[in-house]
N, C-alpha and C positions, 0 to 999 in steps of 0.2 A: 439605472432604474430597474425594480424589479420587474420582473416579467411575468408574478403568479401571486396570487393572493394566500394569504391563510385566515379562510372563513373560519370562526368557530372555532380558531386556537385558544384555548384557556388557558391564561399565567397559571403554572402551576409555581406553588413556593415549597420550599422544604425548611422542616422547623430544624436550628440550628442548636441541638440540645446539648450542648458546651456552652452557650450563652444566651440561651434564649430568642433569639433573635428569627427574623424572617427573612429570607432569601428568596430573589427573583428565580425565577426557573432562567437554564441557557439553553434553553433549547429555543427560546425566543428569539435568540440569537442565531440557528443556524439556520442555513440557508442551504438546502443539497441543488437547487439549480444554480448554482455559483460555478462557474467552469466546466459547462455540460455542451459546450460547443467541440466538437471532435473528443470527445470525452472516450474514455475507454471502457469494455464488456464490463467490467468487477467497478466502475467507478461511482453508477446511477442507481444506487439500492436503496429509496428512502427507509421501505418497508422492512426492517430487519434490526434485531438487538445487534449488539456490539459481538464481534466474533462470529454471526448467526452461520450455518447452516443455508438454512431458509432465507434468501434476499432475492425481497419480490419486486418488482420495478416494471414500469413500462416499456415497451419497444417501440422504438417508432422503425426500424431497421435491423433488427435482430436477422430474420431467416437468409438476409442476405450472407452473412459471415464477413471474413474479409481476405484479398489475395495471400498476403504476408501472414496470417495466424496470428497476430499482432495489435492492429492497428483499429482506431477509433472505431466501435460498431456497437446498437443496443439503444439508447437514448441520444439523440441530437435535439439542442434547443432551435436550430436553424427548420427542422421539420417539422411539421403540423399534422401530423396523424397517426395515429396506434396502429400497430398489428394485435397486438396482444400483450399477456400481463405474467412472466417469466420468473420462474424461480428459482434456478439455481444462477447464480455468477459468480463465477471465478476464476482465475486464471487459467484457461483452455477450457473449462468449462462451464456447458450453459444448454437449459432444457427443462422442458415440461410449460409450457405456453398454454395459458387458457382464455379466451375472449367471450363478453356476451355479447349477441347482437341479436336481430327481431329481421322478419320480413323473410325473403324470399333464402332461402339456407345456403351458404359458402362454406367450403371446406378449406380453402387455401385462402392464403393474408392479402395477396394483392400485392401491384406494384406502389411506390412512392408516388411515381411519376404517371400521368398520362390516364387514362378512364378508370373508372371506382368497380374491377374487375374482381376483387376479391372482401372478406371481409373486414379491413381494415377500416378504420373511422377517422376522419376530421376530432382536430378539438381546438378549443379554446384557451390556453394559457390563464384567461382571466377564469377559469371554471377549474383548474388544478391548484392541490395544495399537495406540500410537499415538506414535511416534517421528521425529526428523527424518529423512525417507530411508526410513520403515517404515511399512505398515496389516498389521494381521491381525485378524481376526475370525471368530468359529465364526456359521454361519447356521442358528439352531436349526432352524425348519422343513425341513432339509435335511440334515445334520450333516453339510453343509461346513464348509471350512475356509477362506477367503480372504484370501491374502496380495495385497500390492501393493507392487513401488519402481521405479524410473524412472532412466532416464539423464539428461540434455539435451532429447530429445527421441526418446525412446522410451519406453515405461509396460509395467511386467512383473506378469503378473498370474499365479499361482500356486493352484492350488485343489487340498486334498486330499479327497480324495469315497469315501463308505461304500460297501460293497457295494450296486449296484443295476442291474437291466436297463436303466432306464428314468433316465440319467443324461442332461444337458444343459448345453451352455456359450450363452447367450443373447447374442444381438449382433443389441444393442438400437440402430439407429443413424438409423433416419429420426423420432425424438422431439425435442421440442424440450426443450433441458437448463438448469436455472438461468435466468438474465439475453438467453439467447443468441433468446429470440421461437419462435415456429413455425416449423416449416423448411418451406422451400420447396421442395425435392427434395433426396432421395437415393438412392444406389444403393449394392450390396455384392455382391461375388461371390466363388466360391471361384475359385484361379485355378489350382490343382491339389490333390491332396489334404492338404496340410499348409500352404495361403497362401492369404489374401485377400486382397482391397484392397477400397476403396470412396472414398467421398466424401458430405459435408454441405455442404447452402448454406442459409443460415440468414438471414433480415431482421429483426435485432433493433427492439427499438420503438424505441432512442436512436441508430439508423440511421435508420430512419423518418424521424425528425423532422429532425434536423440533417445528413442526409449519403443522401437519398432515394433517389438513381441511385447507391448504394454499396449492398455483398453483403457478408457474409462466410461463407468457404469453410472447411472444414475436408478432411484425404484423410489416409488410413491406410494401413498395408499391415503384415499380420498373418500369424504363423509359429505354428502349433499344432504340441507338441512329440510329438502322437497323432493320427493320423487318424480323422477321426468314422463312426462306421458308416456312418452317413445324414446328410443335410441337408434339413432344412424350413426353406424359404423365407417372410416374411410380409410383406404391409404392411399400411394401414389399412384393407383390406378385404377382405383375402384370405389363407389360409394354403394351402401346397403343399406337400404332403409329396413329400420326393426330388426338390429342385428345388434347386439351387446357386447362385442368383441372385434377386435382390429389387430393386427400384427403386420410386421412388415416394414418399410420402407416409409414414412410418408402416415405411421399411422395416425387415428385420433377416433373420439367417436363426439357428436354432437347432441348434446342433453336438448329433447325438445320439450317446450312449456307453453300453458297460454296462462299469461299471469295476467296480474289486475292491476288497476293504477297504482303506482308508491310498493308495490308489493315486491319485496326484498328475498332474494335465496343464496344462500351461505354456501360455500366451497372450504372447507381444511385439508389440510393434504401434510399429513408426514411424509418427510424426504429421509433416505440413507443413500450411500454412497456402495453399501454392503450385500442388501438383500431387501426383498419385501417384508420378509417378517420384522427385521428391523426398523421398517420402514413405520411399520403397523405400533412397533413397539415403542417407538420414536413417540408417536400420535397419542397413543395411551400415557403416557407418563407425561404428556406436555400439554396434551388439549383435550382431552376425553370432559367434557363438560363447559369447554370452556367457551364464555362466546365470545364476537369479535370483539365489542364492546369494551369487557376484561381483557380480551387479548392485548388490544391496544393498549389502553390503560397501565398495564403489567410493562409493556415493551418500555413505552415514556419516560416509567417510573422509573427503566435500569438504566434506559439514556441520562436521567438526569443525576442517577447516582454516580455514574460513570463520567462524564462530563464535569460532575460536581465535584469531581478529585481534585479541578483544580478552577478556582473562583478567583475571577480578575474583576477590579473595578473601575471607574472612570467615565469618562460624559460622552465617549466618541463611540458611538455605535457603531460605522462601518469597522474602526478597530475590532472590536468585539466580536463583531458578525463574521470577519477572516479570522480571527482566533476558534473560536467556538465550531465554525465549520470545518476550520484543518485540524482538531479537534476533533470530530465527527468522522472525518474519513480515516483519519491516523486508527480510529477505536471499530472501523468499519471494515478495511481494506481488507481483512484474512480471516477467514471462513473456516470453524471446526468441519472435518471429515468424520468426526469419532463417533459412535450412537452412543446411547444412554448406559446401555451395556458395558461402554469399551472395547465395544468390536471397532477397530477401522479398518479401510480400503489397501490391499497391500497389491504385489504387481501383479499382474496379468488378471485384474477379478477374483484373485481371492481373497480371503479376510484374515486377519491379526486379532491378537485381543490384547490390550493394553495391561500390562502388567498394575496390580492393587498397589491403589496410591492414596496415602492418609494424609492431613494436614492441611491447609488454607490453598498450598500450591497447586493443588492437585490438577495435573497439567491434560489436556485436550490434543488429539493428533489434528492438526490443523493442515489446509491450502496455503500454500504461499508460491509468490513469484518470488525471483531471487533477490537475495537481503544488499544485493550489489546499492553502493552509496548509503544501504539502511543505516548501518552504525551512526552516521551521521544526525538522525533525524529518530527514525523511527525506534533503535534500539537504546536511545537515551531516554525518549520519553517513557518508554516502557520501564526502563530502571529505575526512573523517577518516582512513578505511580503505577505503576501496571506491572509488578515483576510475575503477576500470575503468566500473563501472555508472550512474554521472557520465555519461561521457563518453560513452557509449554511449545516456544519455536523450538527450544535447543533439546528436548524432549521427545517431539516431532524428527529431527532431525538425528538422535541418538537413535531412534528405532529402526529409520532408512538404514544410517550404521550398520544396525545388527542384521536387519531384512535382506542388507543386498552389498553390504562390505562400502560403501559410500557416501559422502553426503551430497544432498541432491542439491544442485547448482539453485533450480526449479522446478517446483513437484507438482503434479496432480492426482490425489488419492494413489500416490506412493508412486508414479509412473515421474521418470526424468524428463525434463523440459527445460532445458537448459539455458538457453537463447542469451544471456552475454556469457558464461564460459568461463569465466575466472573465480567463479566459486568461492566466496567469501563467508560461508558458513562457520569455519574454523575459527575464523578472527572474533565474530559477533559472538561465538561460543566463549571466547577468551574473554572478552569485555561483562560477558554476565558473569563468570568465574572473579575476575577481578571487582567484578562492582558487590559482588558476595553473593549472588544468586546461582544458591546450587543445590535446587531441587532434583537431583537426577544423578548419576553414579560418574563421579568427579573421576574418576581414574580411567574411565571406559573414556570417557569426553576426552582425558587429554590422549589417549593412543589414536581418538580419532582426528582431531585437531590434529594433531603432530602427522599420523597419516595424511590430511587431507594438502599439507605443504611441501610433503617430504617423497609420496610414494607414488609412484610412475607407472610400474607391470603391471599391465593388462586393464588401467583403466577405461574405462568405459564412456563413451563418448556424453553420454549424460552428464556425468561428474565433474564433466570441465577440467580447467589445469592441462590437458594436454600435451601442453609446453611444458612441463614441469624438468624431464629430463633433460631439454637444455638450459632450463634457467639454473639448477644445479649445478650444471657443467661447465659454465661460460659464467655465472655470475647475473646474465643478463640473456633475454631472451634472444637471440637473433633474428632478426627481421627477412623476412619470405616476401617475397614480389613475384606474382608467377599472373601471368596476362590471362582473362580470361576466368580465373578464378578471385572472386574478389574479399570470400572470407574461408580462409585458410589455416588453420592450426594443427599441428600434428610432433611428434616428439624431437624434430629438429629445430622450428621456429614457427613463427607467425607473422600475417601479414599485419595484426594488434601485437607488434613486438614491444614498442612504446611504452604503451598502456600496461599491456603483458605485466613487463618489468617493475615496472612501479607500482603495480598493482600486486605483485609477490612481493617484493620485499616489504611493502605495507603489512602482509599478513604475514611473513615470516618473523617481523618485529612483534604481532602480537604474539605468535606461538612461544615468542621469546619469550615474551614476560610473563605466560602462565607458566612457562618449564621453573622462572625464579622465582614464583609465587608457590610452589610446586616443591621447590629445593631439588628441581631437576639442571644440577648445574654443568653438564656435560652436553646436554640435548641445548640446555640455555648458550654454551659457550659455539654449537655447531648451528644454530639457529641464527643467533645475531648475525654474526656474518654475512646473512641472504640479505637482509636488512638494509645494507649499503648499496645494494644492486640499480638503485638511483643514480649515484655517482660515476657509473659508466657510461650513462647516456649522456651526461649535461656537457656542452659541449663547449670547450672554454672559451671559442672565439666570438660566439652569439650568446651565449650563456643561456640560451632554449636545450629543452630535451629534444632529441633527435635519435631517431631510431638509427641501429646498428646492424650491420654485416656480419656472418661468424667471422669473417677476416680481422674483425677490429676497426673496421674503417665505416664513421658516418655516411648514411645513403646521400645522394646527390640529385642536384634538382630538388632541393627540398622547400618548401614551402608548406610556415610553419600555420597557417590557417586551413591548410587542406586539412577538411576530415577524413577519416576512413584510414587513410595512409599513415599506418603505424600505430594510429589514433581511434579506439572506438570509441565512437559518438561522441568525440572530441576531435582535437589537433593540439598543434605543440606547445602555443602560445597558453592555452588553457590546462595541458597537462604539466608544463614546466614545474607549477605549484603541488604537484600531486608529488608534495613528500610529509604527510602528514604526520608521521611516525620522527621524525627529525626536522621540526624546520626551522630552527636553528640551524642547521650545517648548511640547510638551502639558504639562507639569509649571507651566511658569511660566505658562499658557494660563488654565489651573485654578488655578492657585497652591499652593505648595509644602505646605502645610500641610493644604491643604482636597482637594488631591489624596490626600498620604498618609493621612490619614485616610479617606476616603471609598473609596481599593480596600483598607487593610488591615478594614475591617468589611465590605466585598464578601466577603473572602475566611471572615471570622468567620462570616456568615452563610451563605455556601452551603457551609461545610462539614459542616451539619447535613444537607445533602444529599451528601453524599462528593464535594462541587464536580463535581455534574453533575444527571443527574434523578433522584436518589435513586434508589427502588429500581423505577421502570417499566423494565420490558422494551422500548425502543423507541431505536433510531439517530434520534431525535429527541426524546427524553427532554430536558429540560434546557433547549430554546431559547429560552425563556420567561423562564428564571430569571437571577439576578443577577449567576451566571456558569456558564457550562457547559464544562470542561475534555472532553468527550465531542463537541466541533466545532471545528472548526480556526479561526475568526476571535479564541478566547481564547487559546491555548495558548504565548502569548509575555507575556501580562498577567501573572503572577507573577515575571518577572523583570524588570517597570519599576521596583520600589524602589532598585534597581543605580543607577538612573538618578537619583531623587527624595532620596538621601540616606541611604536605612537599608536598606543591602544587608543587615542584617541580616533584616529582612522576604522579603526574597527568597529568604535561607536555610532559614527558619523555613517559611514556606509551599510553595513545592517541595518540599520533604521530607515535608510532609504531607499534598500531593498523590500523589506518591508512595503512601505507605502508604494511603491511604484510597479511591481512585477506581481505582488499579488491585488485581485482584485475585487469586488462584489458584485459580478454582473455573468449571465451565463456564458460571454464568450470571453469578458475579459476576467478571467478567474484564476488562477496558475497561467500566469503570461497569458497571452494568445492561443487557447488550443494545444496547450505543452501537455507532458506526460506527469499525471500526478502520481501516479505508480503506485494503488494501494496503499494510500497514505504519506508517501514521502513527503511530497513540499511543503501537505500541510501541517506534517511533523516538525518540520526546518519553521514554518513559521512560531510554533506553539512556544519551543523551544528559545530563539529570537525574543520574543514578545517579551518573555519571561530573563533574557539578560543570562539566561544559559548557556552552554555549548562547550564541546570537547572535538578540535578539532581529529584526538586519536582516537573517537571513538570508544572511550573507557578503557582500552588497552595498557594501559600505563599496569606494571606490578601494585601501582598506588594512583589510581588515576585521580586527576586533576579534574577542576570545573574554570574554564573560562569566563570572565563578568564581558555583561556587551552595556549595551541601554536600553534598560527594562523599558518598555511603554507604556506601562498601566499604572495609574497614583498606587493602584495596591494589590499584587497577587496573595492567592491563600492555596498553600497545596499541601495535600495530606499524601505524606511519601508513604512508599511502599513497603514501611516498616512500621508505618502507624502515625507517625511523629508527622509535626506539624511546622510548615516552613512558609515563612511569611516576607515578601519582597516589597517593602515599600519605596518611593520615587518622590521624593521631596522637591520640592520648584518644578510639578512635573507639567509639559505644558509642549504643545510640537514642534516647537522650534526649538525645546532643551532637549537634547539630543545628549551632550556631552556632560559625563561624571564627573563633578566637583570633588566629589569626599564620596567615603563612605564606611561603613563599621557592620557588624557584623555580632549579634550580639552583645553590643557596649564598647564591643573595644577598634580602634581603627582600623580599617583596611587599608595598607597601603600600596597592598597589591592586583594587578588586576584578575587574580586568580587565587583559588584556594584547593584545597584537597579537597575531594570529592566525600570522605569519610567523616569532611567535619559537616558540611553542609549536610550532609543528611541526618545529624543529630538533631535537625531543625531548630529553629528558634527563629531571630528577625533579621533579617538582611537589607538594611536601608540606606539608601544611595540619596545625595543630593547633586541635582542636575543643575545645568547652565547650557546657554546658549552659545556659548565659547569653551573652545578644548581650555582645558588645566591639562597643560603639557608637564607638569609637575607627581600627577596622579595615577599610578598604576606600572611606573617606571623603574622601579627602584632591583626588584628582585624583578626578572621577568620568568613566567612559566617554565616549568623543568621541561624541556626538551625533550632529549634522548637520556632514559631512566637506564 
């Protein structure tokens, strides 16, 4: 059951001027408090266009941070009170808090727990709505009103406030917000009666570590649509009444009012990552006139164009509502850095300028966490429909190249943040190369690619790979156990030697296939070879991956459910699968029979747990167990039966991953509290839904499209080359799960897969389903393998 209302949502439709026709808006369908129970800093941004900048959201626990740099903090549906209303989130970054409140004046938020010390507010769930492009909430302790929506890179805050002398807009901005650490200075001033500016410098902890002599900067610059009687100044250790400026530690200044009933005062605020004038320049080119009103309106309109790339039909609305929302996050999760200029954020506080870029692609320096498991999920849908935002990671990603000789594992406004270390940037760059997106200088990308698998001196703890000179050298990582240190990597081995492994010859399979996409047949013939680096670990008498010694000899005492051990944020049983690049060699490895048996009771079994950690509240739920679709090293294992012979198991279990692990409710939403990683799972479902998926990734020299079981009577998607591709589902109904027949165009399909080059000429792709496997269908040719 939902937990928040949407007063005063209007069906918007869009006229469908290819056939005249009306269309429901999907924005109806999503739902952003769907999995906001331990939810992560960058994951609660109603307020915000697709890509924004600007993602404004409430806090109910933001100034706390969190021990690990990490972990769930910013919006909890389990808590019932605001601090305040936050605009930047993204990964390690987070600041500029503003709150209204009335009555006796607070400078500081207050705790959760225990007396109403500071001034945070009580609310009502049944008085919040929460829309793509939309926040509103009544703040009981106050009887405001607080709306929120956003340009690109502007955030519009709206508050209508009761009669009272002693009225307040709080600009909260020297705290340290979410993931984004302590701040290390700021300051804010008024700079006439109706505009501010300021600035945050922030030393997140996963700056800290991986990227030490790197900042990140935030600057604003703000238009109140009322001038304040007064201004009190504060910071961490001082307040000033009638004082228009704050610096320091702890700053902020609090706009004082006495307003009238229902009487409404507007807040905009251009953000840059760069500068203030930027920030100013940002505001001018994107809101200089504009009211919230329009503002909103504008935003809606890009969710729904966006979202309307791809139109499923059918009677099951919770269906729809976990499409459209993972949907929502996938188009959500990564934050331009770049201004309007093409100035972006480069390391230590200074700024780049984007080199002059013509044509539809025209790519944005963006935030991201690392694309570790994205190939899976996030960098298929983008290839599908979105190759702007493609092209624009790996564009992103070519600049770090040139800026600092690397590509960054995980970036914040150009600063390394590495936090898993095996840096899979190269591979995702290979799959947009093969899928044909190649906005960006195709020859620079492959010396970097090839660099990012191949080159060892002197790199840089940010950039990950580490291990690389011994995977080189050995073939296979060797495996470090050293007491007391429990995550270890350095140019001998690692204590993720496992993973390590498999996780390079994963990417040194794609570098392959661009060196032969490439007609780099030398670099292709020294590359493949990493590629098998699998085969050393698999261990012939349990047939589990098992990490190695540099002696050659399997570690002991092995227990293959331990996490950690060899395994990040897995273990053996769950990474044994991890040969996505060949699994075909892992099916005949195992053998065909003792393979399919052995993952379809994987899959019997943990779906007693909704194939993850059951019902704990924890982004590490599940690590343990036999398979956990809530972490990116499983979420391609349910479509190896494609590969092993009974595509119909791949049918059957997708489909009921689907319905059981994702959910429509704030706590049961991506599992229990699992990690939705700026978009990942709800990538994996969109993907899913739609009877898509590539377990390589697009890697392939010619990559391949995997069929699963579509769930919708009828998807409509407009690829990212124009063309138009249409997935109908004949008998379709939820206990047809399994594919009868199906053709493609007119003519049969008799296989479970097709080239990826034909499907995207678009046309009709129409499946008939049944409630029983046809073990006869999709067996004949099985998918190419190893290309």
């Amino acid at each position: 059951m939902k937990l928040f209302i949407r007063a005063g949502f209007a069906l918007l439709v869009v006229s469908l001027a290819s056939c005249g026709m009306q269309r429901e808006s999907a924005l109806k369908y999503v739902d952003p408090n769907i999995g906001t129970a331990h939810s992560r800093w960058f994951f609660y941004t109603p307020a915000a266009v697709p890509y924004g900048m600007a993602k404004l959201a409430p806090s109910t626990n933001g100034h706390y941070g969190n021990p690990s740099g990490w972990e769930a903090v910013g919006y909890d549906t389990r808590q019932n009170s605001i601090e305040g209303f936050v605009h930047f989130h993204e990964w390690q970054v987070g600041g500029v808090s503003y709150m209204p409140t009335n009555g006796e004046l607070k400078v500081k938020p207050g705790d959760l727990d225990g007396p109403p010390t500071g001034y945070r507010s009580n609310f009502d769930r049944k008085n919040e709505v929460a829309e793509p492009g939309y926040y509103k909430v009544l703040l009981d302790n106050y009887g405001v009103t607080a709306e929120l929506t956003a340009t690109k890179r502007v955030g519009f805050q709206r508050y209508t406030f009761p009669k009272n002398a002693q009225s307040h807009i709080i600009l909260d901005i020297g705290n340290k917000q979410g993931e984004s650490s302590d701040v290390t200075d700021a300051g804010i001033k008024m700079i006439d009666d109706t505009h501010f500016e300021g600035f945050v410098f922030t030393y997140p902890k996963y700056v800290k570590i991986y990227d030490p002599e790197g900042k990140v900067a935030m600057f604003f610059y703000g238009e109140l649509s009322k001038k304040p009687l007064n201004v009190t100044a504060f910071n961490k250790d001082n307040i000033n009444p009638n004082t228009v400026e704050a610096k320091g530690v702890g700053a902020g200044l609090a706009l004082n009012y006495e307003t009238a009933e229902g009487e409404t005062i507007e807040v905009k605020t251009g953000l840059s990552y760069t500068s203030v004038a930027n920030a100013k320049a940002n505001f001018i080119a994107e809101a200089r006139g504009l009211s919230f009103d329009k503002a909103k309106a504008n935003a809606q309109l890009t969710w729904q164009q966006q979202l309307g790339k791809i139109v499923v039909e059918g009677t099951n609305v919770p269906d729809k509502t976990k499409f459209y929302t993972g949907l929502f996050h996938a188009l959500l999760g990564r934050g331009i850095a770049s201004d309007v200029n093409g100035d972006y954020p480069k390391h230590g506080g200074t700024t780049g300028r984007l080199p002059e870029q013509s044509g539809e692609l025209k790519a944005e320096f963006i935030n991201t966490d690392a694309i570790w498991g994205g190939y899976w999920n996030i960098t298929q849908l983008w290839a599908l429909s979105y190759p702007k935002w493609y092209g624009s990671f790996v564009n992103t990603q070519l600049q770090l190249y040139k800026d600092r000789g690397w590509f960054g594992d995980g970036i914040a406004n150009s600063e390394y943040i590495s936090g898993v270390g095996t840096n899979f940037v190269g591979l995702a760059i290979a799959g947009a190369y093969n899928s044909g997106i190649r906005n960006y200088d195709v020859n620079l990308a492959y010396d970097a690619v090839k660099a990012n698998d191949l080159n060892y001196k002197n790199r840089i703890v940010g950039a990950g790979k580490l291990d690389t000179k011994a995977f080189l050298a050995h073939g296979y990582v060797p495996h470090l156990e050293q007491t007391g240190r429990d995550f270890v990597t350095d140019s001998t081995g690692s204590n993720f030697s496992g993973s390590h492994t498999l996780e390079y010859s994963f990417s040194a399979f794609a570098t392959a296939q661009m060196a032969k996409s490439m007609g780099k047949t030398a670099d292709y013939q020294q590359l493949i070879k990493y590629a098998n680096g699998w085969r050393e670990l698999l261990n012939p008498k349990n047939k589990l991956m098992q990490p190695k010694r540099l002696d050659g000899t399997f570690v002991d005492k092995f227990d293959p459910y331990q996490p950690w051990r060899g395994f990040q944020e897995g273990n053996a049983v769950q990474y044994t699968f991890y040969v996505p690049q060949n699994p075909a060699g892992l099916v005949d490895a195992i053998g065909k029979d003792n393979f399919n048996k052995r993952l379809d009771s994987i899959f019997t079994v943990s779906e007693k747990l909704a194939f993850g950690g059951g019902k704990t509240i924890d982004a590490f739920a599940g690590i343990n167990s036999i398979y956990n679709h809530g972490n990116q090293p499983n979420l391609h294992i349910s479509w190896l039966f494609n590969f092993s012979g009974k595509p119909w198991l791949t049918q059957k279990w997708t489909r009921l991953i689907g319905q059981e692990f994702y959910g429509t409710e704030p706590i049961h939403g991506y599992g229990y509290g699992q990690d939705e990683d700026q978009g990942q799972l709800g990538s994996w479902y969109v993907m899913n839904a739609l009877g898509l998926f590539d377990v390589k990734g697009l890697t392939d020299a010619r990559p391949i499209i995997e069929l699963g079981s579509p769930l919708f009577d009828k998807a409509t998607i407009t690829l990212g080359n124009g063309k138009t591709l249409s997935i109908e589902s004949k008998n379709n109904a939820a206990e047809n799960v399994y594919v009868q027949a199906a053709d493609f165009n007119g003519k049969p399909l008799n296989n479970c897969w097709l080239y990826r080059d034909e499907l995207m000429q678009g046309g009709k792709l129409v499946f008939v389903m049944g409630n029983q496997p046809n073990t006869n269908w999709g067996v004949k040719v099985p998918p190419p393998s190893e290309q």
